[in-house]
N, C-alpha and C positions, 0 to 999 in steps of 0.2 A: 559325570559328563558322558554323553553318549558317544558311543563309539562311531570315527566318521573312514566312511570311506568311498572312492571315486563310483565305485558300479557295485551296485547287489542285484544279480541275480535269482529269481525266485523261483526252484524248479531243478533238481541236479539229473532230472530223466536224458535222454536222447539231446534236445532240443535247449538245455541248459547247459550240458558238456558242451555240445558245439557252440554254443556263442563263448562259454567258457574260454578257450582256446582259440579261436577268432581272436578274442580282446587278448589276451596274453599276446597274441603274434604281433598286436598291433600297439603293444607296451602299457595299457590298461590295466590301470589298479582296480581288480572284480574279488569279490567274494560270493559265494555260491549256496546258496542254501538250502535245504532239502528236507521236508517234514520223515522222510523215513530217514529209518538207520543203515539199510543196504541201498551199496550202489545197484543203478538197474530192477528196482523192486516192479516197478509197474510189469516190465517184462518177466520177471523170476514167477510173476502170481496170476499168469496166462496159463488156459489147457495146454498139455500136456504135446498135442499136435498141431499144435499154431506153426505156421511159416510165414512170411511177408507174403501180400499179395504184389510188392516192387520185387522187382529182379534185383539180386544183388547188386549189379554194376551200377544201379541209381539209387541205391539205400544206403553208400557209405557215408558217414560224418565229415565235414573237413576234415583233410591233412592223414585219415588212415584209408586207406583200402578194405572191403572185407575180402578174408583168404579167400580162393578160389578153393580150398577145402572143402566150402561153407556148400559149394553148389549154385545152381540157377536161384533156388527158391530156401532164401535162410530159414532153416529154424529158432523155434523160440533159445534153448539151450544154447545153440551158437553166436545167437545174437547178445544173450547176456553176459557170455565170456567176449566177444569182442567189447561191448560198454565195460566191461573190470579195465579191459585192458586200457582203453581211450582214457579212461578216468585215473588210472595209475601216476600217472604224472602231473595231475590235478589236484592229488590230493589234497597240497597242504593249503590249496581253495575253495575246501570243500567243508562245508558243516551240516553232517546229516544230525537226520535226530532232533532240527530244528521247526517249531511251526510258526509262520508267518503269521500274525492276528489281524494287523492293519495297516497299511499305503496310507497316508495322508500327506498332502504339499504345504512346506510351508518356506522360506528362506531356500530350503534344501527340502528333498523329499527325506518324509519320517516313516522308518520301517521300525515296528513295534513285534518283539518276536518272544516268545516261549521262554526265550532265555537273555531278553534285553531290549533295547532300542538301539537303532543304526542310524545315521544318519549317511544321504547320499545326495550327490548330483545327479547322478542316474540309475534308472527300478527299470529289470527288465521281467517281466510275468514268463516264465517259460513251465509253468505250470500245466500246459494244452488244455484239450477239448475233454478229455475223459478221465477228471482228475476227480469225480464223487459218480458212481452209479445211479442213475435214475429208476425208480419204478414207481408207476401211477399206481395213485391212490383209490385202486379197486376199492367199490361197498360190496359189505360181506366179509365172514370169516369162513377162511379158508384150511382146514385140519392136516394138509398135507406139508407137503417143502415146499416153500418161496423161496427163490435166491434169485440175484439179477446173474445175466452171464459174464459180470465181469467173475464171479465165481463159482466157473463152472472147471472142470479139472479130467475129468476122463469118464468114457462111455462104462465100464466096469464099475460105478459108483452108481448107476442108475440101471444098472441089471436087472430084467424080470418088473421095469417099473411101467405104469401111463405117465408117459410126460407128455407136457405140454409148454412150445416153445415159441414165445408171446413175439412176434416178430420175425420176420424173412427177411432182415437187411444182413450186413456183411457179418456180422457175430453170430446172427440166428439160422443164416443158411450154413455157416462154417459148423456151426454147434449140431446141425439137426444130421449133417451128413456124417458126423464122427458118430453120431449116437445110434446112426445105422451098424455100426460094426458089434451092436449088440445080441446075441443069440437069443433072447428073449424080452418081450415087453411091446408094447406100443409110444408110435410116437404120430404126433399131431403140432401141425405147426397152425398159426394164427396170421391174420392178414388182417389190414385197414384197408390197405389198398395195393393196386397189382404193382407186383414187386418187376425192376429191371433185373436181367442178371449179363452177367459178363465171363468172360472164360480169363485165367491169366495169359493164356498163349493161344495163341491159334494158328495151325499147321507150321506148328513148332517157332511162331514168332512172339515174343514177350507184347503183352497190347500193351505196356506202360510205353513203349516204345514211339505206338501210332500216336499217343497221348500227348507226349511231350511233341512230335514233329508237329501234331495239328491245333495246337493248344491256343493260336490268334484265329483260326477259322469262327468264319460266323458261328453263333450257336445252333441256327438251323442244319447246316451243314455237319456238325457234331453229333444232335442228333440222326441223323438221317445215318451218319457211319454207324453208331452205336446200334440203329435197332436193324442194318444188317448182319453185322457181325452178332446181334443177337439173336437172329433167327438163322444163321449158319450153327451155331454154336447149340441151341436149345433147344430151334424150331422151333411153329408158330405155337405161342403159349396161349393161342383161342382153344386149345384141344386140353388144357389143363385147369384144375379150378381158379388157376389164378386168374385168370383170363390175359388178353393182351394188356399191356400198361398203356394210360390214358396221356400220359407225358413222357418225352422225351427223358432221357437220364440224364443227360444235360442239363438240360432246362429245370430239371426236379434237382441235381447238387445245386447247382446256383440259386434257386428260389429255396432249399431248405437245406441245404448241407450236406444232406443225404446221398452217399456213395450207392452205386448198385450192387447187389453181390454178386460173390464171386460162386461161381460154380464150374467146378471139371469135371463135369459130367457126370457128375452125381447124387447131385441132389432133385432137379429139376428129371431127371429118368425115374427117379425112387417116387416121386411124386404119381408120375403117368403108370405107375407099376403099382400102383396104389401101399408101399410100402409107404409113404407119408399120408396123412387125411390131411385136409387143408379144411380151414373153417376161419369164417370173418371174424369181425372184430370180437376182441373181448372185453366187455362193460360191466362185469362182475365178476364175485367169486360164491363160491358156498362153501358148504362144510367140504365138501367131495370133489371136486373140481371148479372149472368155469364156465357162467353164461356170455354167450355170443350176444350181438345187435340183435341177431334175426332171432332171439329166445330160445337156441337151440344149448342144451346141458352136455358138455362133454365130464368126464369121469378123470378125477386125474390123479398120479400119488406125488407127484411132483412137477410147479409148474416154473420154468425158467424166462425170466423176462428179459429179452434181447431189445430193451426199449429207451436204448442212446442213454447218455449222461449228460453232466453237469459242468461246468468250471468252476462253481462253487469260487466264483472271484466276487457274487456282488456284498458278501461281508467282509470281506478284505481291502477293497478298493475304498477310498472315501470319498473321491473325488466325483462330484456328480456329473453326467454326460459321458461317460467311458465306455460305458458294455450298451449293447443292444438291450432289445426283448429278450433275449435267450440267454442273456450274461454272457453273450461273446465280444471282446474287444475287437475294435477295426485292425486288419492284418495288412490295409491295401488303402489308399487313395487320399483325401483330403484329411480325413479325420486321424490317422496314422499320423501324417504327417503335421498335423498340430500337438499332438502328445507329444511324440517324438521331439519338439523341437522346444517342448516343456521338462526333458528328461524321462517321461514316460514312453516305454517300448512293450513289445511284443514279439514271442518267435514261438511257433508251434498252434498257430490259432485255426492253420486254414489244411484242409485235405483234399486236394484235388484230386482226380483221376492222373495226373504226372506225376503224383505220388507223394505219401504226407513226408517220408522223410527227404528224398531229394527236395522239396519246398523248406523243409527245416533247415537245411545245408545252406539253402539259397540265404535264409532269413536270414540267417546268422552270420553269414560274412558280410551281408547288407548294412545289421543292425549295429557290429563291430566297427566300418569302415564309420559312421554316423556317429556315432559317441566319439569314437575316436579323432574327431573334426569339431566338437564339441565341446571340449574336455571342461 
């Protein structure tokens, strides 16, 4: 007989704890499951200098605080001793080490796992957006290092190297300014299209802050904020090879997802200093490096691809009409609210500029108070 119980949870990251505990506050029989065997892995297996781009005061989980120890801008190490700690009293909710195979509805929804079948009334995916690495399927072999940046780990591993860093969004601008603190080597970053960038603070004010006051403004108006505070912060990026960006950052999360990055003043200056080459797209590879659109050969001993992930839900899911074209589940409006009302959920899907973890926090007392109305 298959084991049955009220809520499975799929996903024991950030965004799994928090509904986790939501649903426990709200007397909800959940189990929680999680394909690693460490609490906090996705955080543990980030470089070395990652911090949130949210201010602390808007990145905590329901029900904890992060210390004021921690700073304005948390680190990765501090951020995964706070998740030990959140999950300590979760534990006996928690089954790592487990992998989820297949969602199917049927009577009840059938969760099919590594180490069983479950049956439930309610499946929550808190698996997020960046739960398998993407990298396109360049023609051509390539003789040097490929790795995507989810595993990239410090600038002292690519000492004395040519790298080349496939993308200028928030991972590839963060990745290419750490790889400046190297005393030897070349580094070359790649572009499709002109990137926006953004500062975390500006004359010492947190911008997740403006974010969240201005967050029902028209989107023209968003924009129009966004590309002053970017050319306060940048200056005009006609004078750099990126050129100006041709859409708003707004207007480009909303139409693709795509966050702007983040830069403090350091990447975007290394670029005009010619300490970064910047070069269009890249549509192949060779033995030695990468060809660009424009057929131009750059030279390279290691190329890092900053070029977004996966959710890797549409083998999981069996249920047809759920994910989009990108295998993102609806986080928001009609469609939400018909899974939802079938037992199917979602928390961790959507990253606004007000910040993906405060939206986690939101999700999940939402997603809590909703089952728990449902039972």
């Amino acid at each position: 007989m298959n084991e049955q119980v009220s809520t499975v949870v799929i996903g024991g990251g950030v965004a799994g704890l928090a509904l986790t505990r939501c649903l426990v506050g709200r007397g909800v029989e959940v189990l929680t499951l999680d394909e690693n065997e460490q609490i906090g892995h996705s955080w543990r297996t980030r470089y070395d200098s990652l911090k949130l781009n949210s201010v602390r005061w808007l990145s905590h989980m329901p029900g904890l605080s992060l210390p004021k120890r921690y700073g304005r801008w948390v680190r990765r190490d501090d951020l995964v001793e706070y998740v030990e700690a959140y999950a300590k009293p979760l534990k006996p909710l928690l089954r790592n080490g487990v992998r989820v195979l297949k969602v199917e509805r049927g009577s009840r929804w059938l969760v099919t796992t590594s180490e069983g079948a479950i049956e439930a009334r309610h499946v929550v995916f808190a698996t997020g957006l960046y739960r398998e690495p993407a990298i396109p399927s360049w023609p051509g072999e390539f003789h040097g290092r490929l790795i995507h940046a989810a595993h990239y780990t410090r600038p002292a591993d690519f000492e004395g190297e040519r790298v080349v860093v496939v993308g200028p969004g928030v991972s590839g601008v963060d990745i290419g300014s750490d790889l400046l603190q190297r005393t030897r080597g070349s580094l070359t970053v790649a572009m499709r299209s002109a990137p926006n960038f953004l500062p975390r603070e500006l004359w010492n004010i947190p911008l997740q802050g403006l974010s969240v006051t201005n967050r029902y403004a028209p989107i023209a108006v968003q924009d129009l904020g966004g590309k002053l505070i970017q050319r306060v912060a940048s200056g005009d990026l006609a004078d750099t090879p990126f050129g100006r960006p041709t859409e708003g950052m707004f207007s480009r999360l909303r139409r693709t997802g795509v966050n702007p990055a983040v830069d403090d003043g350091v990447f975007v200056p290394a670029v005009r200093a010619g300490l970064i080459e910047v070069i269009d797209e890249v549509v192949a590879l060779d033995s030695d490096g990468v060809v660009t659109k424009s057929g131009k050969h750059v030279p390279a001993d290691t190329v890092i691809a900053a070029t977004g992930y996966r959710t890797g839900l549409a083998e999981i899911i069996g249920e047809p009409g759920v994910l989009d074209a990108r295998d993102i589940p609806p986080q928001y409006g009609a469609a939400n609210k018909r899974w939802a009302a079938a037992g199917l959920h979602f928390v961790g899907f959507a990253s606004p500029l007000t910040g993906h973890l405060r939206e986690i926090g939101l999700r999940a007392k939402h997603t809590a108070k909703a089952i728990a109305a449902n039972p």
